[in-house]
C-alpha positions as CSV (number, residue, x, y, z in Angstrom):
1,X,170.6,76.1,59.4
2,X,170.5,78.0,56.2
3,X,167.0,76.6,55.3
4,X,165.1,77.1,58.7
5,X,166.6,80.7,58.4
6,X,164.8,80.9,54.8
7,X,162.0,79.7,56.4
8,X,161.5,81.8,59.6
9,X,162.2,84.6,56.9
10,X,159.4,83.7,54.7
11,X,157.0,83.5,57.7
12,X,153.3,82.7,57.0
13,X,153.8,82.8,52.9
14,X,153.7,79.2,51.1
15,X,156.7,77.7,50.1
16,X,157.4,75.2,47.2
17,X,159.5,72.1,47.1
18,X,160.5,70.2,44.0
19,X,162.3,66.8,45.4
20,X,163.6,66.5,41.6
21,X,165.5,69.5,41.7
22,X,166.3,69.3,45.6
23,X,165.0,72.6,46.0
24,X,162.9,74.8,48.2
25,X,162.2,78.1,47.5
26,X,160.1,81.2,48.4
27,X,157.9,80.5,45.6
28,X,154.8,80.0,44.7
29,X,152.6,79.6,41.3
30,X,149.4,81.9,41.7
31,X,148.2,80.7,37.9
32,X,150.1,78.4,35.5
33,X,151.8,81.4,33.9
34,X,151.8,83.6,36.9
35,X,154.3,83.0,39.2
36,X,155.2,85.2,42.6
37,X,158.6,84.8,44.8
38,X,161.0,86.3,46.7
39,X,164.0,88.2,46.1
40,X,166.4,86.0,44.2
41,X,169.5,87.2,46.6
42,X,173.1,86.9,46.4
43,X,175.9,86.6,49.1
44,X,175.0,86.7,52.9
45,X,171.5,87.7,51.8
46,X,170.9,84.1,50.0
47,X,171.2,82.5,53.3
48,X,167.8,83.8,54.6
49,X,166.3,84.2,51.0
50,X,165.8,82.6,47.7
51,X,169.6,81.6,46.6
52,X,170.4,83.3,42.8
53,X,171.6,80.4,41.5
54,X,168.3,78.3,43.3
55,X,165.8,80.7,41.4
56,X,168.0,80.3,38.1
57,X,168.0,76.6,38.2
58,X,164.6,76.7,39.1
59,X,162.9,78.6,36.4
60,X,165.6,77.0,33.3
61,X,164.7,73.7,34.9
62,X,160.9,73.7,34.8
63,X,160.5,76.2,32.4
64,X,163.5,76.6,29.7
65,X,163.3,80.2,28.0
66,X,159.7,80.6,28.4
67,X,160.0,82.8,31.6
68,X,160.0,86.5,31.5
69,X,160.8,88.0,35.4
70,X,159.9,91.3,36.6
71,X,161.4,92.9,39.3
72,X,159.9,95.8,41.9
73,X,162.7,96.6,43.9
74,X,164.7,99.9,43.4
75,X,167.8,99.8,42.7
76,X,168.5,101.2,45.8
77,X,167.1,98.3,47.8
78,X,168.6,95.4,46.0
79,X,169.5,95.3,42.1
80,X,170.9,92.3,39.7
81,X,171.8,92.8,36.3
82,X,169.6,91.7,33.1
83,X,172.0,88.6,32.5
84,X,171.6,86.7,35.6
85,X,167.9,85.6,33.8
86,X,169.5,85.3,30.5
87,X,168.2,89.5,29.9
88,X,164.6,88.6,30.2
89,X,164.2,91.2,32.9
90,X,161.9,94.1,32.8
91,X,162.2,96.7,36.4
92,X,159.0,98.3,37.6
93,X,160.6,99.8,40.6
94,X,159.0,101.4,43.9
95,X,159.7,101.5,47.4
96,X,158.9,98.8,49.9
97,X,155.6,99.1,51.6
98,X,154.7,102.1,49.2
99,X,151.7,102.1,46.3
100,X,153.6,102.7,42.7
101,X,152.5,105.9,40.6
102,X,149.1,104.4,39.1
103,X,150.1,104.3,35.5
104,X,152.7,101.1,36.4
105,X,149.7,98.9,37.0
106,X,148.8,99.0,33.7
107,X,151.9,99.1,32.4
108,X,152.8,95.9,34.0
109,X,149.3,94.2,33.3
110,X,149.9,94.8,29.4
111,X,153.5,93.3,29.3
112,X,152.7,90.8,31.3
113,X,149.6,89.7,28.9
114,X,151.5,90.3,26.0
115,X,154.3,88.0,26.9
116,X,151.7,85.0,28.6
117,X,149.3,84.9,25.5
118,X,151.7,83.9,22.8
119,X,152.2,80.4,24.5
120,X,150.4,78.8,26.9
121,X,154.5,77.6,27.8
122,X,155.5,80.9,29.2
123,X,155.6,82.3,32.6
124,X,156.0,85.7,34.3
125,X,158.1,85.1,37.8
126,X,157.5,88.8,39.6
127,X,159.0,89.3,42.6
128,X,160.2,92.2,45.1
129,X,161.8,91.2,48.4
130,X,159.2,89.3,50.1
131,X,157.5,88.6,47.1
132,X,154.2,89.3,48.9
133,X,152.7,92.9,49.0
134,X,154.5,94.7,45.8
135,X,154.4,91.4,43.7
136,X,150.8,90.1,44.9
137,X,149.6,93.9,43.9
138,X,150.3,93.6,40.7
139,X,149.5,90.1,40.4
140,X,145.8,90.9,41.0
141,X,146.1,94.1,39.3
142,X,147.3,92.1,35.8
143,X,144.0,89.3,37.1
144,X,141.6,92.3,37.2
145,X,142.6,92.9,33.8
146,X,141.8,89.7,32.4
147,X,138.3,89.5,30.3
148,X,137.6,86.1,31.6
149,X,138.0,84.7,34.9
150,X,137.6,81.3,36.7
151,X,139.5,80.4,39.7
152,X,142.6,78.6,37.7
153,X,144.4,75.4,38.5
154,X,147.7,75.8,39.0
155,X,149.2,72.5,37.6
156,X,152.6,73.8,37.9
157,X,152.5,74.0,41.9
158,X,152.4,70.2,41.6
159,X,154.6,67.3,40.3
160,X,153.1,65.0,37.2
161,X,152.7,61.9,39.6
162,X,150.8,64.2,42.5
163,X,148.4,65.9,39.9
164,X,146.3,62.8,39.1
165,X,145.7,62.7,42.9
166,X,144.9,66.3,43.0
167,X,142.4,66.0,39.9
168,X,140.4,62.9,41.8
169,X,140.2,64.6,44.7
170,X,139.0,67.8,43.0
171,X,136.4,65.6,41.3
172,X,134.7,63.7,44.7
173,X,134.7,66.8,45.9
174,X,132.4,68.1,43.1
175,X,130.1,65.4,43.9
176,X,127.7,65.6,46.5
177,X,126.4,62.7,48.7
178,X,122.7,61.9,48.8
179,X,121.8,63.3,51.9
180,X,122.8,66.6,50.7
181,X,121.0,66.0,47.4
182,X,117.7,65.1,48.9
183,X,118.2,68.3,51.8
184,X,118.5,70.9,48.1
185,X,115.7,69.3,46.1
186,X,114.0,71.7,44.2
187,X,115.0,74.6,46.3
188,X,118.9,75.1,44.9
189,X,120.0,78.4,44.6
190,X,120.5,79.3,41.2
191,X,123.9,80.2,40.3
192,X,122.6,83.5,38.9
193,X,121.5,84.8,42.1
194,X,124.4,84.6,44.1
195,X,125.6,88.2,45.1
196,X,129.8,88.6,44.6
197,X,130.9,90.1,47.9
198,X,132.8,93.8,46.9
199,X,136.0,94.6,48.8
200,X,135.4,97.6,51.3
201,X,138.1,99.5,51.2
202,X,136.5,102.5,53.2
203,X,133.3,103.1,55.1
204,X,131.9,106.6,53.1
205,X,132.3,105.3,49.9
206,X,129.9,103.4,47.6
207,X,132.2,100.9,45.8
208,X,129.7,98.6,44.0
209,X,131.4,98.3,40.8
210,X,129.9,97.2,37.8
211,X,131.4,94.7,35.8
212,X,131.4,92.0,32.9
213,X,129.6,89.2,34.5
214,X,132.5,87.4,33.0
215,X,135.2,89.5,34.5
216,X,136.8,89.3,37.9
217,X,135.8,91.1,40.8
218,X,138.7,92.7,42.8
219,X,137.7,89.9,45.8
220,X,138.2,87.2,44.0
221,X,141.5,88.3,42.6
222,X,142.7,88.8,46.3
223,X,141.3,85.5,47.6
224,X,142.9,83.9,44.5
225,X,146.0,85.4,45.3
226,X,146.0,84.7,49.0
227,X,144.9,80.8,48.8
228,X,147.8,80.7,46.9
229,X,151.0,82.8,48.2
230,X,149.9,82.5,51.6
231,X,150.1,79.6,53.9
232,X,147.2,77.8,55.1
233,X,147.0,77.8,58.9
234,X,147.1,75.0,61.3
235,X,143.8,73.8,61.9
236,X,144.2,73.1,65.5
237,X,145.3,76.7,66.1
238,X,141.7,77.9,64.4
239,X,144.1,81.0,62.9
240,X,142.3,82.9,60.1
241,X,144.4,82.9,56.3
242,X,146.7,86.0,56.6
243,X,145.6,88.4,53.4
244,X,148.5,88.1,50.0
245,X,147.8,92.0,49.4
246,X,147.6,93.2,53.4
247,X,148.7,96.9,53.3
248,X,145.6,99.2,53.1
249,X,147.1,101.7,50.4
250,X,147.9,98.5,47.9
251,X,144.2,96.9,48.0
252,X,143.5,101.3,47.7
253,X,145.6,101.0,44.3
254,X,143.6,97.8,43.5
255,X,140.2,99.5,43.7
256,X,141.2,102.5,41.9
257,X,142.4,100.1,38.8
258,X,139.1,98.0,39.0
259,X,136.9,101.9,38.8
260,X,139.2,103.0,36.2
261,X,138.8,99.2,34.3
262,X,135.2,99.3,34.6
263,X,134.7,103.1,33.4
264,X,134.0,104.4,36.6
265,X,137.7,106.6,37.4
266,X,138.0,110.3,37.2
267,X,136.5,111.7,34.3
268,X,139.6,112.9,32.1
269,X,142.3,110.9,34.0
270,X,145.3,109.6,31.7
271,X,143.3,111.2,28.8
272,X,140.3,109.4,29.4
273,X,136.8,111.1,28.8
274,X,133.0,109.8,29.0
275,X,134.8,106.3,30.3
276,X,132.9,103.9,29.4
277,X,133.7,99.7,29.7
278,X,135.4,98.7,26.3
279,X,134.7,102.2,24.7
280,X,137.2,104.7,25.7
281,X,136.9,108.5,23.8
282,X,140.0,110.3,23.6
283,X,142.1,107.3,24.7
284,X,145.2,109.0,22.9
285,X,145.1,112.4,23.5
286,X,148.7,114.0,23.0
287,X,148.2,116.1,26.3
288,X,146.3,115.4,29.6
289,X,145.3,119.1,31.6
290,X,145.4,118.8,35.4
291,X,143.3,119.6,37.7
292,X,143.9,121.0,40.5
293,X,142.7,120.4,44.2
294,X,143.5,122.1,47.8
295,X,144.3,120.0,50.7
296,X,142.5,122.1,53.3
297,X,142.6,120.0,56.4
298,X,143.4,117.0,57.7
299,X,141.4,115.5,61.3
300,X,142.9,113.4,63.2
301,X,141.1,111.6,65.8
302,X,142.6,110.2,68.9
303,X,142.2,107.9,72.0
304,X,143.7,110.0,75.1
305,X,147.8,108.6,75.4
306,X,148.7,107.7,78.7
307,X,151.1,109.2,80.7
308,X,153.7,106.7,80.5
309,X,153.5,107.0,76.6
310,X,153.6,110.5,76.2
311,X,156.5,110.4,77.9
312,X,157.7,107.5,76.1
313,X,157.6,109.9,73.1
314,X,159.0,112.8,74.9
315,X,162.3,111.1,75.3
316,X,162.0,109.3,71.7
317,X,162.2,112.6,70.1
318,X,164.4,113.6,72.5
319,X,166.7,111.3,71.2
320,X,165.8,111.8,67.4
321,X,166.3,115.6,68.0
322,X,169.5,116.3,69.6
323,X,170.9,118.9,68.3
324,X,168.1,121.3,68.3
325,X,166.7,123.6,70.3
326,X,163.2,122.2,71.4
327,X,161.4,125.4,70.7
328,X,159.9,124.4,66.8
329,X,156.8,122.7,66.2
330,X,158.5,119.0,66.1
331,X,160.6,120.1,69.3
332,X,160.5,117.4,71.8
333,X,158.7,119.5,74.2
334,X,155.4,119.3,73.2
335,X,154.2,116.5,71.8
336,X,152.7,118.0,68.8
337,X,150.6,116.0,66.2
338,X,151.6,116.7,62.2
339,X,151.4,115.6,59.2
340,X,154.3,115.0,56.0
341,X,152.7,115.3,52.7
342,X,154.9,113.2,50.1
343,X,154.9,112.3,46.1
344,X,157.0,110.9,43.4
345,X,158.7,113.0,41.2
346,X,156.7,114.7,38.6
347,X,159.2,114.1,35.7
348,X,159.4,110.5,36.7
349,X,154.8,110.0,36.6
350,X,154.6,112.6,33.3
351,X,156.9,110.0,31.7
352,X,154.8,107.0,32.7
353,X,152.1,108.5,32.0
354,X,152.7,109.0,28.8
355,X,153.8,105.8,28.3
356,X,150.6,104.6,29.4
357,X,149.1,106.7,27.1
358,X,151.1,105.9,23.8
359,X,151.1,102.1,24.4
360,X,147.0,101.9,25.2
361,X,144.3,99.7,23.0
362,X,141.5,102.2,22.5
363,X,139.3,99.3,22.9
364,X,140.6,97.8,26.4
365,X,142.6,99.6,29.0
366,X,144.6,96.5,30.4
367,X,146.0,95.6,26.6
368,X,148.5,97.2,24.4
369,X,147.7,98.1,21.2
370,X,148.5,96.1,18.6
371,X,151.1,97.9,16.9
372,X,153.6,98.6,19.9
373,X,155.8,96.0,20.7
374,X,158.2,97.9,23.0
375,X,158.5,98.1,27.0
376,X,158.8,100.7,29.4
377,X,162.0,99.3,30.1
378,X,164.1,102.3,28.8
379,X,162.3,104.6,31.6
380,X,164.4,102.4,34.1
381,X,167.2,101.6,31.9
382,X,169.1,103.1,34.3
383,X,169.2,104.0,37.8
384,X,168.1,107.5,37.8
385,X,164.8,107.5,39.0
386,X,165.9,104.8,41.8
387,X,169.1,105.2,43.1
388,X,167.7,107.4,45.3
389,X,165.0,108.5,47.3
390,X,161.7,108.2,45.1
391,X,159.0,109.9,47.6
392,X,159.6,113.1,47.8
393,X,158.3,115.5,50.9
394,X,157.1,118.8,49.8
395,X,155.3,120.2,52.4
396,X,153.8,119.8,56.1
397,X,150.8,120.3,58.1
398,X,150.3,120.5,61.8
399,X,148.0,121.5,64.9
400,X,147.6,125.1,66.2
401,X,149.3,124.1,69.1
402,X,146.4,124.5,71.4
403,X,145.1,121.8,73.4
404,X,143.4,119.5,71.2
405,X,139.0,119.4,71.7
406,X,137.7,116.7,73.3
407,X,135.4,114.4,71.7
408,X,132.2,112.1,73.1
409,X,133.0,108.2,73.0
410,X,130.5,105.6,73.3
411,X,132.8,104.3,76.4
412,X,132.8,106.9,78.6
413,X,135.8,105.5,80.2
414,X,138.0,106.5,76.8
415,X,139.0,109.9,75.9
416,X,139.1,110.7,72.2
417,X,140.7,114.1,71.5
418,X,140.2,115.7,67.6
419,X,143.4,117.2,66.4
420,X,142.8,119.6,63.0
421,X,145.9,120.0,60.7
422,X,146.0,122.9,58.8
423,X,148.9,124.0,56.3
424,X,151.4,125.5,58.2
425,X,152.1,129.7,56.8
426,X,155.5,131.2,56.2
427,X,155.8,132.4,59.9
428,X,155.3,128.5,61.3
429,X,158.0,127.4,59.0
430,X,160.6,130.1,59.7
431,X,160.3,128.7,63.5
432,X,160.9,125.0,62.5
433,X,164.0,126.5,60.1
434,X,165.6,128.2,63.4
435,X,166.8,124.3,64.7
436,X,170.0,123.5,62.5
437,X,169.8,120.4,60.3
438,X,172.4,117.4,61.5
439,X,175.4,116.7,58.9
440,X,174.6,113.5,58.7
441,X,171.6,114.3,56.7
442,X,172.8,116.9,54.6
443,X,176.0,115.3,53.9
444,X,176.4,114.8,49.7
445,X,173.4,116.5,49.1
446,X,172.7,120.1,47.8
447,X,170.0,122.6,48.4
448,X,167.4,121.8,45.6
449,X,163.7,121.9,44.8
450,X,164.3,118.4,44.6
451,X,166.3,117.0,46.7
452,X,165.0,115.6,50.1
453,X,166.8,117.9,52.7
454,X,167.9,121.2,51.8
455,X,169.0,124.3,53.9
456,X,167.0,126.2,55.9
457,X,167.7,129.2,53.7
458,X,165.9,127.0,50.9
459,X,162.7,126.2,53.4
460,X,162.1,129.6,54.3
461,X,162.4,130.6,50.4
462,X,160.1,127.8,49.7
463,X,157.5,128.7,51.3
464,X,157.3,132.1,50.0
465,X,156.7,130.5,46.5
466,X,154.1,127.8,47.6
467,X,150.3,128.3,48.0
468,X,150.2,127.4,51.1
469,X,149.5,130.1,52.8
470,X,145.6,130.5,51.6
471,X,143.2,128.3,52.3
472,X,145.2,124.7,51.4
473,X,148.4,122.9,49.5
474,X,147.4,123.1,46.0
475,X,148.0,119.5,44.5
476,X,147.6,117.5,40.7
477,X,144.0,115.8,41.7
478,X,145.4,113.2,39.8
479,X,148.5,112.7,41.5
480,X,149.4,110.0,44.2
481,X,150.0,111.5,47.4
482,X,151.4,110.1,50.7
483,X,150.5,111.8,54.1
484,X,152.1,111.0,57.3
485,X,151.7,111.1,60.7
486,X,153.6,112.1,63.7
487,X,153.4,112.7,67.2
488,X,156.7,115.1,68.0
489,X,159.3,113.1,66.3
490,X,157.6,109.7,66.6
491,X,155.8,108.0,63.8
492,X,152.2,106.9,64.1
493,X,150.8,106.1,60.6
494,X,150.6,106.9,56.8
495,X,148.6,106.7,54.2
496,X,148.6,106.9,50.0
497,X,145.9,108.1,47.9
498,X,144.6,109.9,44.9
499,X,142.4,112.9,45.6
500,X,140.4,112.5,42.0
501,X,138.9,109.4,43.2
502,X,137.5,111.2,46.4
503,X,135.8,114.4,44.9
504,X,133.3,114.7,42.2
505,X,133.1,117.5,39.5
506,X,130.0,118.5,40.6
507,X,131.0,119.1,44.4
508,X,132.9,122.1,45.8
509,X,134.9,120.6,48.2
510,X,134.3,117.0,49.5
511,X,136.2,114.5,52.7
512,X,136.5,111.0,53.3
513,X,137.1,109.9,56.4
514,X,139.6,106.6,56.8
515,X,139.7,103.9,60.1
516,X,142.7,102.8,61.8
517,X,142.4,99.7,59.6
518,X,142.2,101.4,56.4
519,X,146.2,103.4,57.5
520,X,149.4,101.6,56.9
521,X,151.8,100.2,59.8
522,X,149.4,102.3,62.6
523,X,152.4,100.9,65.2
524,X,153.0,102.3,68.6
525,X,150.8,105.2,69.6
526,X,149.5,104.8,65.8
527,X,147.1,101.9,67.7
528,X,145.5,104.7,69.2
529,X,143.9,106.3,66.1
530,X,140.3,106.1,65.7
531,X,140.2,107.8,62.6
532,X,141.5,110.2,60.0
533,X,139.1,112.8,57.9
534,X,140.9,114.5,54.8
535,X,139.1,117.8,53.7
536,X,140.1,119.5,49.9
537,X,138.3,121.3,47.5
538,X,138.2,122.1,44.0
539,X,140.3,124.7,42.9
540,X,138.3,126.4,40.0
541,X,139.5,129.6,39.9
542,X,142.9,128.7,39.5
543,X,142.0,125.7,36.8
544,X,142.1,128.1,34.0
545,X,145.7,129.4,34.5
546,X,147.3,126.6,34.9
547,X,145.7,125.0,31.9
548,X,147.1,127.8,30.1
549,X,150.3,127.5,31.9
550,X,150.2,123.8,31.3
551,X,150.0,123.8,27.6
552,X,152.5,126.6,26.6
553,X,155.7,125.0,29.2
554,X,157.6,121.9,28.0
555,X,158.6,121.4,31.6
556,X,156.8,117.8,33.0
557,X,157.2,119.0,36.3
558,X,154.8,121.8,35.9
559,X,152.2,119.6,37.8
560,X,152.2,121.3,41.2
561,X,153.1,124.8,41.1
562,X,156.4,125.8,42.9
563,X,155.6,123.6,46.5
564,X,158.6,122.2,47.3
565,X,159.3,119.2,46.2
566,X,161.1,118.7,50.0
567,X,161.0,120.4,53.3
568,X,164.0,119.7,56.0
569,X,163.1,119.4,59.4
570,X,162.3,115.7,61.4
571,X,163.4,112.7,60.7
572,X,161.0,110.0,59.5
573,X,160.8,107.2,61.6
574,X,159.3,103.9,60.3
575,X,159.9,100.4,60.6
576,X,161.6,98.2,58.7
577,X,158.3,96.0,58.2
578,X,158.3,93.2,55.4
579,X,155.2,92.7,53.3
């Protein structure tokens, strides 16, 4: 019973079996020293997922002390101590479904090498819970990093007597018959000519990247990873291979490390100036300036909801808003379309960052200098950063409340409507602060610029000290930032992204529009996006002050003015969904 539960559980990812040890587990080897699997669990949990002891056994068994595990999951969501793998443990922790702050990917990448390369014997076993979208991230994010790359052979996913039968096959399968000789001839392609297929990760961006002809491409990284972690589907069912890395904002993350691996990210991001591959100015500056951008507008396109779904929502917020009067912008009332705009804390990112910084080769982005031998373990020594919430909201957007513009469709019979999300001034907020906030959400916690729910004395105070009454909500360019999206009290989608990636220095203001595809978990009336357009703009006449500002305050969480680090109001509403 227990193992067809493990199994339904582990749904569409491979599993591996070793008769030897008599054990099956959420596993699977994506390289010979690169291993991904699921939550090593304990108690009622280890009846659906890998069993503690299993995973333990396993990795001595095959692999003595040679292993080195990293875990992803806050502490929070599941947590073991150091010992249960003998101490050789290093946490990376960030929430399910969510991107990391940047500066973990190559954090990560460099411990991982540096363990790996001092034996071909050793392993790195990374996991989360479903070992899939957190773990298969970083996976191909640690593969990007690589200077070499050919598709590997993973020789640990088999046992010694099945590996001679996997090499002969390997080898007829290199060798072609005659007919297919005589049908090439003289007219083979060359080798040389064949054009690596780029991952599109939005339709307004040019992402040809670049690289060593030597080095990976962020496609084959993700094909590696999926031909391995994933199952292969049932040929009679003609099912296409479910993608290792399938949440939008993680392959985002992915193609932001490849830009910044090839020379091609933000100029003067982490320190870095005139980035160029393997020649990196700068590389070790003691203090990195931000920039600063306005998030001026957010579009959201629409298919016309039917009246059995808007009402559907109606009583769904209804339900999620008891207690309050009806009358604010998230009221259940009206149906109104808005937006959360979310971050990690600022202390927490300054401190990676700078870790990032201080452990860096000047030569190679993805190594670690020669000299520094330590971890960023003692960032997450303890449980400060993850006990707790670690996306913060700090401020809102929403519609004008007038009936959203009707847009032309190339099927007449469909209605698209364009809602336009501005930043909401200090008289909008003061109406969402009239509805009282339930106990059960402020219970334990007190009013702080960063804690998640405060009073509504502390909202209507906030807003008074953030910019976002002008023309936007100034942000760190630099930063990642999470909107998302509602309909009343219902959600629809959200996204992560860094704005430095979408804006050049030498534009003003810039957008980038994003499909339904390119949003994470669009569920429910999410299905009816078409698209979202994000608007921001440079904001050069405020650079120079906070430079100033910057430099002369030892505070690290000087990075985004005084916006609130957390708004109350709504409760956010998303599934449970495992990646």
């Amino acid at each position: 019973m227990a193992e067809f539960l493990r199994r339904l559980v582990s749904g569409g990812k491979a599993r591996f079996k070793d008769p030897n040890l008599d054990l099956e587990l959420d596993l699977a080897y994506v390289t010979d020293q690169v291993i991904v699997m699921g939550y090593p669990a304990a108690g009622i949990e280890g009846f659906y997922r890998n069993r503690r002891e299993d995973a333990q056994r396993f990795l001595t068994a095959r692999h003595g002390n040679n292993f080195w595990v990293f875990n992803f999951c806050p502490v929070r969501e599941n947590f073991y101590d150091k010992s249960v793998f003998g101490g050789r443990v290093s946490r990376y922790p960030f929430p399910d479904h969510h991107t990391p702050p940047l500066a973990i990917l190559p954090l990560v990448s460099r411990e991982m090498h540096a363990w790996v390369t001092v034996s071909k014997d050793r392993v790195a076993a990374l996991h989360c819970k479903a070992g899939k979208g957190r773990s298969g991230m970083i996976v191909c994010a640690y593969l990007l990093s690589l200077d070499t790359f050919s598709t590997p052979f993973a020789e640990n996913s088999y046992l010694e007597k099945d590996w001679v039968t996997v090499r002969v096959d390997d080898c007829m399968q290199a060798i072609p018959n005659d007919g297919v000789l005589e049908e090439l001839g003289e007219a083979a392609v060359p080798a040389s000519s064949i054009v690596e297929e780029t991952f599109p990760e939005s339709r307004d961006e040019n992402q040809s990247i670049p690289t060593k002809s030597s080095a990976p491409t962020l496609q084959q990284v993700l094909d590696l990873h999926t031909s391995r972690r994933m199952k292969a589907p049932s040929i009679s069912t003609n099912a296409k291979l479910k993608a290792g890395v399938s949440i939008p904002s993680q392959r985002r993350w992915l193609l932001y490390w490849s830009r910044l691996l090839a020379g091609q990210g933000p100029p003067g991001m982490w320190g870095l100036s005139d980035m160029k591959p393997g020649l990196r100015n700068d590389s070790n500056s003691s203090s990195i300036l931000a920039t600063k951008v306005r998030i001026t507008e957010i579009s959201l396109r629409l298919r016309e909801i039917s009246g059995i779904k808007a009402g559907l929502v109606r009583a769904a917020s209804l339900l999620m808003d008891r207690g309050k009067d009806g009358n604010g912008l998230v009221g259940p009332r009206n149906n109104r379309v808005w937006a959360s705009l979310a971050r990690y804390n600022d202390d927490l990112v300054d401190a990676l960052e700078r870790w990032e910084q201080s452990t860096r080769d000047s030569t190679n982005l993805g190594r670690r200098k020669s000299e520094s031998s330590e971890s960023v373990s003692g960032i997450f020594a303890s449980d400060k950063w993850d006990k707790e919430k670690m996306v913060r909201t700090f401020a809102r957007m929403g519609d004008d409340g007038k009936r959203p513009s009707e847009m032309n469709s190339a099927d007449e019979s469909i209605k698209v409507y364009s809602y336009v999300l501005v930043p909401l001034n200090e008289e909008r907020w003061v109406e969402i602060s009239k509805a009282p906030i339930r106990q059960e959400e402020t219970r334990g916690l007190e009013p702080s610029v960063k804690s998640e729910m405060t009073s509504t004395d502390s909202i209507s105070q906030s807003v008074t000290n953030s910019r976002v009454g002008r023309s936007g909500i100034v942000v760190d360019a630099d930063r990642e930032l999470r909107i998302k999206l509602y309909m009343g009290q219902v959600f629809m989608a959200w996204l992560w992204f860094i704005p430095a990636f979408h804006i050049t220095p030498e534009t003003r203001s810039s957008s980038f529009i994003l499909p339904r595809d390119d949003l994470d978990f669009p569920i429910g009336i999410g299905k009816d996006i078409m698209d979202v357009e994000l608007k921001m703009e440079w904001c050069q006449d405020e650079v120079d002050d906070t430079q100033v500002e910057t430099a002369q305050t030892d505070s690290p969480s000087s990075g985004v003015e005084t916006v609130v680090a957390s708004l109350a109001g709504g409760v956010e509403v998303s599934q449970a969904l495992e990646r």
